[in-house]
Backbone as CSV, one residue per row, in Angstrom:
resi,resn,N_x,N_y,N_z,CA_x,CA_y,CA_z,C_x,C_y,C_z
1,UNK,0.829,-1.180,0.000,0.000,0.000,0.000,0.874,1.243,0.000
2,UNK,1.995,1.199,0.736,2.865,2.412,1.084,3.200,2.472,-0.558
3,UNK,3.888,2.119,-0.986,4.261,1.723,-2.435,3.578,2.633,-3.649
4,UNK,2.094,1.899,-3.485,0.798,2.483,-4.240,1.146,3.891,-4.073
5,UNK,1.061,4.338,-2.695,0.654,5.871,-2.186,1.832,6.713,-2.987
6,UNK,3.151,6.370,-2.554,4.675,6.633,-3.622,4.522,7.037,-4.893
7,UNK,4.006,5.951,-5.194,3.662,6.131,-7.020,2.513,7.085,-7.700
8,UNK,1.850,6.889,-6.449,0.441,8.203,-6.614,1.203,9.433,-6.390
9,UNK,1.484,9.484,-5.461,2.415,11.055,-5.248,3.318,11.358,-5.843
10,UNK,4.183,10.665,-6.571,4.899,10.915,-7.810,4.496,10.645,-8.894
11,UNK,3.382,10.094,-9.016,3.257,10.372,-10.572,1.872,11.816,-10.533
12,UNK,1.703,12.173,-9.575,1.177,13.716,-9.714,2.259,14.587,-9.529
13,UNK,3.097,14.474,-9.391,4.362,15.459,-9.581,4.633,15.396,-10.904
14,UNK,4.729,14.327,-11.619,5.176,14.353,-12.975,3.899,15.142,-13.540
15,UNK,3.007,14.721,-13.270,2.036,15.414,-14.323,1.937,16.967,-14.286
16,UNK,2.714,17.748,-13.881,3.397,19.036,-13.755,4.800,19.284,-14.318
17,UNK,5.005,18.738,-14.758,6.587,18.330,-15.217,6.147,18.513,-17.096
18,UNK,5.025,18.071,-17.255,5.152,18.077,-18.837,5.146,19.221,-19.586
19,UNK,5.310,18.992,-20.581,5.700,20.709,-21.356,4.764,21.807,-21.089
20,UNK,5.610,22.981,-20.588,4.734,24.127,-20.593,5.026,24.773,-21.723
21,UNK,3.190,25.769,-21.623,3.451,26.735,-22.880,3.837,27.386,-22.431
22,UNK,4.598,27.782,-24.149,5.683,28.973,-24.133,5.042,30.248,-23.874
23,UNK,6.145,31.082,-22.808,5.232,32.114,-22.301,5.084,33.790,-23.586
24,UNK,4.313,34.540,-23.648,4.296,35.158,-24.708,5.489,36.139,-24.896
25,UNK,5.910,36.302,-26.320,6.704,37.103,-26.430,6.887,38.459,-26.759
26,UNK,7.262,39.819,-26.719,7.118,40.668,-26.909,7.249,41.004,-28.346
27,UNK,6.898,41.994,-28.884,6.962,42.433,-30.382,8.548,42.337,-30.899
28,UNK,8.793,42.221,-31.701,10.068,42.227,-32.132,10.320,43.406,-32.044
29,UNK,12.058,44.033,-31.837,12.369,45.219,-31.647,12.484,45.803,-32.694
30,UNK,12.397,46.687,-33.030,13.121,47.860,-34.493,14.117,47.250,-34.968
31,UNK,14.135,46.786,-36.395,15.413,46.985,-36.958,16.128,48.129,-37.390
32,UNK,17.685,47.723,-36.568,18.353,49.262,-36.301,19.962,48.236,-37.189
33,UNK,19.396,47.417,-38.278,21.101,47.075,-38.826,20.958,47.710,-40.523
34,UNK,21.719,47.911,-41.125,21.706,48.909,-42.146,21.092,48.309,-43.152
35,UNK,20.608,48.708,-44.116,19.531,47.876,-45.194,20.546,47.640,-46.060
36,UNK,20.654,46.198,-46.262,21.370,45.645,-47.382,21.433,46.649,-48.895
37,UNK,22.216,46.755,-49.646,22.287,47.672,-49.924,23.708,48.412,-50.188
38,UNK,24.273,49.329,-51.213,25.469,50.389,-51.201,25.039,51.172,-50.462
39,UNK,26.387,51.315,-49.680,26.398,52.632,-48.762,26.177,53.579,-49.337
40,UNK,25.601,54.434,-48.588,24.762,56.191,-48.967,25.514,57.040,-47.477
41,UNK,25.506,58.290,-48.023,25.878,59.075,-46.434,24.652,60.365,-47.120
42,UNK,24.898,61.192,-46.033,23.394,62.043,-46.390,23.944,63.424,-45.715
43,UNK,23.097,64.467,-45.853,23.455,65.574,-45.133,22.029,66.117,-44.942
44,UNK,21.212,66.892,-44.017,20.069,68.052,-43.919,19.918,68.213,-44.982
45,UNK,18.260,68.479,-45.209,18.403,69.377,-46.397,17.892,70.658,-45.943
46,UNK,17.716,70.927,-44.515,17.605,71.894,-44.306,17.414,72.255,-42.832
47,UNK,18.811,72.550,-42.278,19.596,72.135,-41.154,18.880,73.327,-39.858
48,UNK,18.324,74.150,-40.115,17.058,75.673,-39.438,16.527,74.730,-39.241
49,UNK,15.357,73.794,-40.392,14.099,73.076,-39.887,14.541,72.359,-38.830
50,UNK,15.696,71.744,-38.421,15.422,70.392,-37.166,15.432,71.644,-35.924
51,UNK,15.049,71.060,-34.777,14.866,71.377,-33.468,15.116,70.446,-32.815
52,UNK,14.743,70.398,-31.122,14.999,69.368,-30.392,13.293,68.782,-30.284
53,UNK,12.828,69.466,-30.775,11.216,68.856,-31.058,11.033,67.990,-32.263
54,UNK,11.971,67.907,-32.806,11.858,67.447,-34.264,11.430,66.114,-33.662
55,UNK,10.452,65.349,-34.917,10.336,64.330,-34.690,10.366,63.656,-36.460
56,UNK,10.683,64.328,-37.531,10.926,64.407,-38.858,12.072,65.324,-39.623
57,UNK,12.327,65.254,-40.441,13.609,65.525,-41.273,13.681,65.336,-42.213
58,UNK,14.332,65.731,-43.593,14.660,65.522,-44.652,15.957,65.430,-44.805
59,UNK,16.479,64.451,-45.677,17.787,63.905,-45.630,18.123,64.295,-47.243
60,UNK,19.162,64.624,-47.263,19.435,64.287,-48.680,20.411,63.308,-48.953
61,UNK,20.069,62.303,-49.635,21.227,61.206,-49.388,22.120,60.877,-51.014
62,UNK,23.322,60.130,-50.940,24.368,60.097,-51.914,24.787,58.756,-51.457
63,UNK,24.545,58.132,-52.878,25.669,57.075,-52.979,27.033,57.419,-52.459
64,UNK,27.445,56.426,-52.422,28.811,56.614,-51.722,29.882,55.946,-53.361
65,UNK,29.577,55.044,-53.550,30.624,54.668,-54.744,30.504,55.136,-55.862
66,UNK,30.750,55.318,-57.047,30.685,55.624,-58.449,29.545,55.560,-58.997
67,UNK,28.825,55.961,-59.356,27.878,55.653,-60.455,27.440,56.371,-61.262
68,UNK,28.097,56.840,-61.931,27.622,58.007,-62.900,26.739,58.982,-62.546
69,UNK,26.773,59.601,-61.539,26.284,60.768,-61.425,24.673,60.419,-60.916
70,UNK,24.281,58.531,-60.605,23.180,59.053,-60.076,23.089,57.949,-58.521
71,UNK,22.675,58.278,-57.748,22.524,57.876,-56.774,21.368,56.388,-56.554
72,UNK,20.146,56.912,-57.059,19.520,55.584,-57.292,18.554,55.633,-56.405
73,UNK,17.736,54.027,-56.010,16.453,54.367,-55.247,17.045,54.168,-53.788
74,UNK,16.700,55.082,-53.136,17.014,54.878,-51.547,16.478,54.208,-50.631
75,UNK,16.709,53.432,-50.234,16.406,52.345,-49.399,15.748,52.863,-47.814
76,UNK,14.707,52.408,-46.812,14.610,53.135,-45.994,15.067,52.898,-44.775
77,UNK,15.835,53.741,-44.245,16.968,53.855,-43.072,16.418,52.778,-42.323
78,UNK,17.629,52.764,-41.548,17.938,51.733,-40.043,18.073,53.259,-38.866
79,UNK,17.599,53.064,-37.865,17.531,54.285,-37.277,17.608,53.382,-35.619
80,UNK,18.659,53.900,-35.461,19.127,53.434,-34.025,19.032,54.907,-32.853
81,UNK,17.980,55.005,-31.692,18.346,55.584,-31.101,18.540,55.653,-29.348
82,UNK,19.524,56.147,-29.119,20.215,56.043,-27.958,20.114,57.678,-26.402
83,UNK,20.580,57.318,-25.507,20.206,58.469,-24.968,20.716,59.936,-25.585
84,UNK,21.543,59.645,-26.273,22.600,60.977,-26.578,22.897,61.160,-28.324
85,UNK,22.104,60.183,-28.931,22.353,60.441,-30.492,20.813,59.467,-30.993
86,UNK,21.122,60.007,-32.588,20.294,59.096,-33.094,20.495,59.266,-34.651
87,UNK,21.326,57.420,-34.621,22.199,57.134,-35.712,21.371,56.402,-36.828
88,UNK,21.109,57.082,-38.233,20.531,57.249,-39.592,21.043,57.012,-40.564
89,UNK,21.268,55.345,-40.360,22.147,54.758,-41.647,21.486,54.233,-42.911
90,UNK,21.882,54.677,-44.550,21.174,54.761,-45.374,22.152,54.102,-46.059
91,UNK,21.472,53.062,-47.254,21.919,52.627,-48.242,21.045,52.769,-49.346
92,UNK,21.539,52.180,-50.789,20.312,52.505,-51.884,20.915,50.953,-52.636
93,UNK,19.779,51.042,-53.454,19.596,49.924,-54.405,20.598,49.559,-54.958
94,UNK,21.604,48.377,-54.858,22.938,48.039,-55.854,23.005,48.359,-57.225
95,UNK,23.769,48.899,-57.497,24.106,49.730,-59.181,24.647,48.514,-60.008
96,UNK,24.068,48.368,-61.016,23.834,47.708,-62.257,25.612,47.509,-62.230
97,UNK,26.023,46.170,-63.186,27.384,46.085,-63.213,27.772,47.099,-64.441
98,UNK,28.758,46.800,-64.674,29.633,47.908,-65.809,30.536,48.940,-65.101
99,UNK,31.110,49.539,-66.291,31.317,50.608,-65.614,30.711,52.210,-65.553
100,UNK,31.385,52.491,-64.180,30.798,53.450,-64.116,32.155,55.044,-63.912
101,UNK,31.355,56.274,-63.805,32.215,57.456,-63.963,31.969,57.921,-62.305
102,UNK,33.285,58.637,-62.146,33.326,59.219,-60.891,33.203,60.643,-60.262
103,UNK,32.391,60.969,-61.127,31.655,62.776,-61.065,30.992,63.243,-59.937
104,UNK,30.984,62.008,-59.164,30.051,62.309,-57.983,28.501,61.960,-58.153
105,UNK,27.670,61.524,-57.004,25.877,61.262,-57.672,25.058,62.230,-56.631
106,UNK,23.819,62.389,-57.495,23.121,63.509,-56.971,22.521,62.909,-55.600
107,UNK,22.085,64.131,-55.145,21.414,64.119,-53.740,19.845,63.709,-53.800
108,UNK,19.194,62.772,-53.480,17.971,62.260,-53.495,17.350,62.590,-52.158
109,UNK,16.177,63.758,-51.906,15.638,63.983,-50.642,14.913,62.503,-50.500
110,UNK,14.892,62.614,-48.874,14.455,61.560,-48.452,13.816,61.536,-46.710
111,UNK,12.693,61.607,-46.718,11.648,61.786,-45.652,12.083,61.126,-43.937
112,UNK,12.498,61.314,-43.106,12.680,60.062,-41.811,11.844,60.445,-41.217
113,UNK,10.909,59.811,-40.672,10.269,59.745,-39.562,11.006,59.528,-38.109
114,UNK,10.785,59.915,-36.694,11.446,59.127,-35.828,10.216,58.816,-34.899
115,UNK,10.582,58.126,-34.217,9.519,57.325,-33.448,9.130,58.798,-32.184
116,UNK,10.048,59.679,-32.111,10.130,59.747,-30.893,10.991,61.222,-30.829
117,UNK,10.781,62.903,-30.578,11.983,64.050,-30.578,13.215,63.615,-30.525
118,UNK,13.738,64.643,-31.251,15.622,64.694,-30.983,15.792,64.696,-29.329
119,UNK,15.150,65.629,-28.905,15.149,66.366,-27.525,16.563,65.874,-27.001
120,UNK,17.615,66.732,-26.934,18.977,66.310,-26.326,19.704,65.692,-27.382
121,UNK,19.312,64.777,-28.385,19.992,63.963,-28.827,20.805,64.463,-30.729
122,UNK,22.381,64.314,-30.712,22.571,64.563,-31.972,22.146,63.544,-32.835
123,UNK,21.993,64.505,-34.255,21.903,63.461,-35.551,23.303,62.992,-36.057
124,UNK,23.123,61.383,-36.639,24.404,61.077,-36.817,23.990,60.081,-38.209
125,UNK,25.033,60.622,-39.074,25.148,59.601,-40.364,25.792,58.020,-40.110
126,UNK,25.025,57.086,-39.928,25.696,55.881,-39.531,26.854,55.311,-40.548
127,UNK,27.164,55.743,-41.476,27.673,55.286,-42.594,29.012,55.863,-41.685
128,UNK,29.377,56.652,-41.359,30.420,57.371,-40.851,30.633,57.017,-39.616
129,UNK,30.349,56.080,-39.061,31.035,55.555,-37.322,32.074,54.611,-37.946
130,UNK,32.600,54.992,-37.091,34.245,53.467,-36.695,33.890,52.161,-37.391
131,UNK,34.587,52.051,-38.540,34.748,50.544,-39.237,33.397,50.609,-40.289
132,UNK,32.655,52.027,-40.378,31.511,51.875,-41.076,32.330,52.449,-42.989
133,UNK,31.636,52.251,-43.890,31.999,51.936,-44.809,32.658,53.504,-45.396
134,UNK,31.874,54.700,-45.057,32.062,55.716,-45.410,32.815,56.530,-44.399
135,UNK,32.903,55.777,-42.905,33.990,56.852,-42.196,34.968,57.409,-42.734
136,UNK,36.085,57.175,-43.676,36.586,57.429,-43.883,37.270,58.439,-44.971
137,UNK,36.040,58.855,-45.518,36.199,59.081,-46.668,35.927,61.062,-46.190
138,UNK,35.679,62.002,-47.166,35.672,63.733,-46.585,33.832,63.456,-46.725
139,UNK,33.133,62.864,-46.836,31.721,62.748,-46.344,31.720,62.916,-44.579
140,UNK,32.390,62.247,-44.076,32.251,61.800,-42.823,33.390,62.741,-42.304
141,UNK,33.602,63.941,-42.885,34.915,65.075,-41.827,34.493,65.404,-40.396
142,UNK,33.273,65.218,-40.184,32.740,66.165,-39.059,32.050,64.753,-37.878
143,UNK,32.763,63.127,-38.476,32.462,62.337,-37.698,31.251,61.903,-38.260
144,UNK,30.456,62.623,-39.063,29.122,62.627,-39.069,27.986,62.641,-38.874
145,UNK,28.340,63.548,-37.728,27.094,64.446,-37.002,26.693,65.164,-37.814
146,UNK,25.182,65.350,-38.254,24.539,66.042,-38.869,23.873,67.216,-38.410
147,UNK,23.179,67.188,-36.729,22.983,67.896,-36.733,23.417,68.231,-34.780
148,UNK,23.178,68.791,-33.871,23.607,68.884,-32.706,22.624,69.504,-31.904
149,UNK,22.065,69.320,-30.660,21.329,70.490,-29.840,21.834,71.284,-29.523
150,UNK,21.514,72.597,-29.237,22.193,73.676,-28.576,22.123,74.054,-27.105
151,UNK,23.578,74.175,-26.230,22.827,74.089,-25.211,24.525,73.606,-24.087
């Protein structure tokens, strides 16, 4: 009988033991990694309009490699933001093979939304951070801060 009772009381322990459901998961976060894609770097197109209220912007963005003078369709940013910046990395559509001329490519405006004000926080061309494709180049002289609060 003791035995019986053993096996009763452990096998209601097991029956708690079997798979639980998985508990729910939260929304996936923002993608903040750069859109596949040639690098682009960008500048204001109109550096008065931002504020620390801003919660929109116009970018004007540029291929970064050769292509005859045109930049192409722009891809829409990866937008990472942090307490103290908020980094706006842009690429555009891969350029057809051949060759191409090195005249420089035009500036394509281009709309950002942000989730959320600058308030405090600089704008930053992601193409231009440490090990990013365009740091290095006179796009990225100023680090690639685009724009700064005052203050």
């Amino acid at each position: 009988m003791r035995t019986a009772l053993t096996l009763l009381a452990l096998g209601g322990l097991l029956v708690g033991c079997g798979p639980q459901p998985e508990p729910a998961q939260d929304a996936d976060p923002p993608d903040t990694t750069p859109p596949t894609g040639a690098a682009a770097v960008w500048t204001l197109a109109d550096r008065k309009a931002v504020t620390g209220s801003s919660t929109r912007f116009v970018a004007r963005v540029t291929r970064l490699e050769c292509n005859s003078g045109v930049t192409g369709e722009v891809l829409p940013p990866a937008v990472l933001v942090t307490d103290t910046e908020v980094v706006v990395t842009f690429a555009v559509e891969p350029r057809e093979a051949g060759n191409a001329d090195c005249q420089g490519n035009d500036q394509v405006p281009y709309d950002v939304l942000l989730d959320e004000p600058l308030i405090g926080r600089t704008l930053v061309d992601g193409q231009c951070l440490p090990g990013a494709e365009a740091a290095t180049t006179s796009s990225c002289a100023d680090g690639g801060t685009r724009w700064e609060p005052r203050g």
